[in-house]
Backbone as a ProteinNet text record, in pm:
[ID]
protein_1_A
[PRIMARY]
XXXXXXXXXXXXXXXXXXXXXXXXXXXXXXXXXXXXXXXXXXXXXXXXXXXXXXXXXXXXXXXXXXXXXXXXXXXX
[TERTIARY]
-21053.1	-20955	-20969.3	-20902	-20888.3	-20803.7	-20762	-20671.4	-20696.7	-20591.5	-20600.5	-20521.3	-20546	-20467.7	-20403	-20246.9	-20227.7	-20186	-20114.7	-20108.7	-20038	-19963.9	-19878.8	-19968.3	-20092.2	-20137.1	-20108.8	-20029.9	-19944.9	-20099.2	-20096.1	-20196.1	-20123.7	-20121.6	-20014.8	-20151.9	-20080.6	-20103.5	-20099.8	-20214.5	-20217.9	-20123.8	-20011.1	-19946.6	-19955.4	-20066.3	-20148.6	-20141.9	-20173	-20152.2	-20033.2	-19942.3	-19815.4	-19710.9	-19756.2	-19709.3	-19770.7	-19848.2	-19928.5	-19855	-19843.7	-19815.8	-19691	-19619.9	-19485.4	-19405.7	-19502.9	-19482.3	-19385.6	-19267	-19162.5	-19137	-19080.2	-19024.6	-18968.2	-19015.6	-19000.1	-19050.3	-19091.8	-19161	-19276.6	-19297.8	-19377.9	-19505.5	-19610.3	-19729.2	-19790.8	-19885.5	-19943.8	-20100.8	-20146.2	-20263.2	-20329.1	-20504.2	-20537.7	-20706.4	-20768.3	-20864.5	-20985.7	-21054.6	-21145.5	-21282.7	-21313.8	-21455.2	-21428.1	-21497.6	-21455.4	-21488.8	-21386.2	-21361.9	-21313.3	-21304.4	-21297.7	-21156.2	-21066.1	-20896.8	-20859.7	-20791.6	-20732.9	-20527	-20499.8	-20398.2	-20292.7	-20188.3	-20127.2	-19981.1	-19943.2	-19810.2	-19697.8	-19627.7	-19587.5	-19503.7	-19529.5	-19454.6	-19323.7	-19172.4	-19037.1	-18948.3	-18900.7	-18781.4	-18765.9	-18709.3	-18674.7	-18514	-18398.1	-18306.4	-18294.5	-18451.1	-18455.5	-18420.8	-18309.9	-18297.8	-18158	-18118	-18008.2	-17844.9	-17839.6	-17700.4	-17714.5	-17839.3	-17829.3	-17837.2	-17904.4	-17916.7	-17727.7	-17685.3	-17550	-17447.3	-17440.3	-17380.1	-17392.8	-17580.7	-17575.2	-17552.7	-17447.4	-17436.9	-17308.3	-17354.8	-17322.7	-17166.1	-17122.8	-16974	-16855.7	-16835.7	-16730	-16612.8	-16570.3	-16476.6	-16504.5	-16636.7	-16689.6	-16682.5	-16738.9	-16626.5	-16564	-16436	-16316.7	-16324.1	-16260.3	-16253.7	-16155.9	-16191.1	-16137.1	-16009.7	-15933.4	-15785.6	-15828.8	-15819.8	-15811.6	-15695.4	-15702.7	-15651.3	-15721.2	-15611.5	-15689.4	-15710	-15812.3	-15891	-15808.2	-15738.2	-15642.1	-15560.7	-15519.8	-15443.5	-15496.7	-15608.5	-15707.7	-15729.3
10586.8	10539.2	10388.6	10343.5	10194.4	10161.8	10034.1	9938.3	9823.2	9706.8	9628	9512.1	9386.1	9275.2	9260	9228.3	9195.4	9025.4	8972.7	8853.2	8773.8	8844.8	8771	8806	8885.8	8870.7	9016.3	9088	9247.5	9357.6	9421.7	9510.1	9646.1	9757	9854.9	9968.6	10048.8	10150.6	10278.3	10363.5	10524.1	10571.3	10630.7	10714.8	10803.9	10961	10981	10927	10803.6	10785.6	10753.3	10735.3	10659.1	10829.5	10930	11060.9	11135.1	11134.6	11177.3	11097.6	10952.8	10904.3	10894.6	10890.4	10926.9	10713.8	10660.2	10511.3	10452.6	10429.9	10420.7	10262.9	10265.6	10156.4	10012.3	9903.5	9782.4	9831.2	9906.7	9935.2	9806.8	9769.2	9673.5	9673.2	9582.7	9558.3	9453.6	9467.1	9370.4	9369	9243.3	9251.6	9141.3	9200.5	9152.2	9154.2	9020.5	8954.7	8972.9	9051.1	9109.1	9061	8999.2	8945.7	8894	8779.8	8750	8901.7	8935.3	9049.7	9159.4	9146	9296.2	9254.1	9318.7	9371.1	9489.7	9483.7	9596.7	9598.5	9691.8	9661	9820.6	9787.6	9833.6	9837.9	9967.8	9989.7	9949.3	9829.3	9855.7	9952.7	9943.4	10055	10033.3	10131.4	10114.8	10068	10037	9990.7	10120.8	10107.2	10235.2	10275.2	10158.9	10246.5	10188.1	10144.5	10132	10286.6	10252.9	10350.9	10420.6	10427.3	10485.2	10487.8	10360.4	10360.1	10414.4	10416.5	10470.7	10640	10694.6	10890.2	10886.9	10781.4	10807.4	10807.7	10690.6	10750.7	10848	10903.3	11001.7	11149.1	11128.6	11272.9	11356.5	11502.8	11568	11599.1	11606	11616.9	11489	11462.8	11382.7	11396.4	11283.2	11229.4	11264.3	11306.2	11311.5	11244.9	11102.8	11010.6	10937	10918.6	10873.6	10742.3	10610.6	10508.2	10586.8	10530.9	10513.9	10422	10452.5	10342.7	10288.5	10118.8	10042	9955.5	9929.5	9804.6	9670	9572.5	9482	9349.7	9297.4	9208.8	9077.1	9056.7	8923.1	8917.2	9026.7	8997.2	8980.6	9000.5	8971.8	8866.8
-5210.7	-5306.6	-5319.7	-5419	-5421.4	-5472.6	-5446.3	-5518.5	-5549.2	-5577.3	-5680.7	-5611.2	-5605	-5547.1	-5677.4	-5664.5	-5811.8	-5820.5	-5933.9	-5918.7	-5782.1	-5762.8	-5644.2	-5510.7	-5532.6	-5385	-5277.5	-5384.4	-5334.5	-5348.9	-5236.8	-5243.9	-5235.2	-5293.6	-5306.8	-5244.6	-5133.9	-5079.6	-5160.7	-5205.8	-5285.1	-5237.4	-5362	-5298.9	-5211.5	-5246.6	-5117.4	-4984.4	-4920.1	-4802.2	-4795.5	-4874.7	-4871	-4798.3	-4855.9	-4881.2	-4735.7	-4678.6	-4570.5	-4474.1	-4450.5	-4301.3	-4353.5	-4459.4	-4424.2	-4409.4	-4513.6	-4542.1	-4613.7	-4611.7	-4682.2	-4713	-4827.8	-4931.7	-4764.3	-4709.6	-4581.4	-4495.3	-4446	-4300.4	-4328.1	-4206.8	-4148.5	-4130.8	-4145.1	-4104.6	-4084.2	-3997.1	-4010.9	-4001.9	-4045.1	-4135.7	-4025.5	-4007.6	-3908.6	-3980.8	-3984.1	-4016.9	-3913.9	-3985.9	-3879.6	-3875.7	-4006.3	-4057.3	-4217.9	-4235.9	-4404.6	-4461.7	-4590	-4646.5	-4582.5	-4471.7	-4389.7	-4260.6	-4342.8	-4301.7	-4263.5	-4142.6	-4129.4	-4123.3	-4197.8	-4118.7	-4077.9	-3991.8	-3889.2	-3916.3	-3947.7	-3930	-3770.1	-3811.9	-3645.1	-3618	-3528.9	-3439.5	-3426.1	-3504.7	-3425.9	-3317.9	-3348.9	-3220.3	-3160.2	-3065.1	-3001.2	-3117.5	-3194.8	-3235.9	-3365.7	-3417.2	-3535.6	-3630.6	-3761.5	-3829.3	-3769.1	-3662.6	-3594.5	-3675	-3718.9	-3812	-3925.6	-3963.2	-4117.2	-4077.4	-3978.3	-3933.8	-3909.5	-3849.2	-3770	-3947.2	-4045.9	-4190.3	-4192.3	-4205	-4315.9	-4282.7	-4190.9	-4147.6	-4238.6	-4211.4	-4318.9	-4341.7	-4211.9	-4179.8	-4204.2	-4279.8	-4292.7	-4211.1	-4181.5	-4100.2	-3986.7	-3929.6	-3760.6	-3690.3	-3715	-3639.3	-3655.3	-3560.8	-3542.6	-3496.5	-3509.1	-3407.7	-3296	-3174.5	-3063.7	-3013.1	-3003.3	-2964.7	-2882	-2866.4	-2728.5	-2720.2	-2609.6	-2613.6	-2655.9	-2716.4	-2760.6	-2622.8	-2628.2	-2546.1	-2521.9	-2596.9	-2621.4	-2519.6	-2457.1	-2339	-2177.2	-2146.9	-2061	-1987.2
[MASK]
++++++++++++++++++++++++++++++++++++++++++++++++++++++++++++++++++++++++++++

């Protein structure tokens, strides 16, 4: 396959691989200079609880969770 540097310098990934590894709209990389012309680059790798608040919204059950009553800290 190929692509295209466009003016700003953006090199856009085939959908195809975009659709296979499962590459979504900010995930990270980085780009590593291996020989003039010759780049590779590297999806990094997750946080361990990267993504966690957004699985914890989108859950299907509404009103699942509750805040918790405390006491407030001010008197401490």
């Amino acid at each position: 396959m190929t692509t295209t540097v466009s003016t700003k310098g953006q090199i856009v990934l085939p959908a195809d691989f975009r659709k296979r590894d499962g590459i979504a709209p900010g995930q990270v990389f980085d780009v590593v200079r291996l020989a003039r012309g010759d780049y590779r680059i590297v999806r990094r790798k997750r946080g361990p609880n990267e993504g966690l608040v957004g699985w914890l919204r989108s859950c299907p059950a509404k009103g699942y969770f509750v805040p918790i009553e405390s006491e407030s800290t001010d008197a401490l």
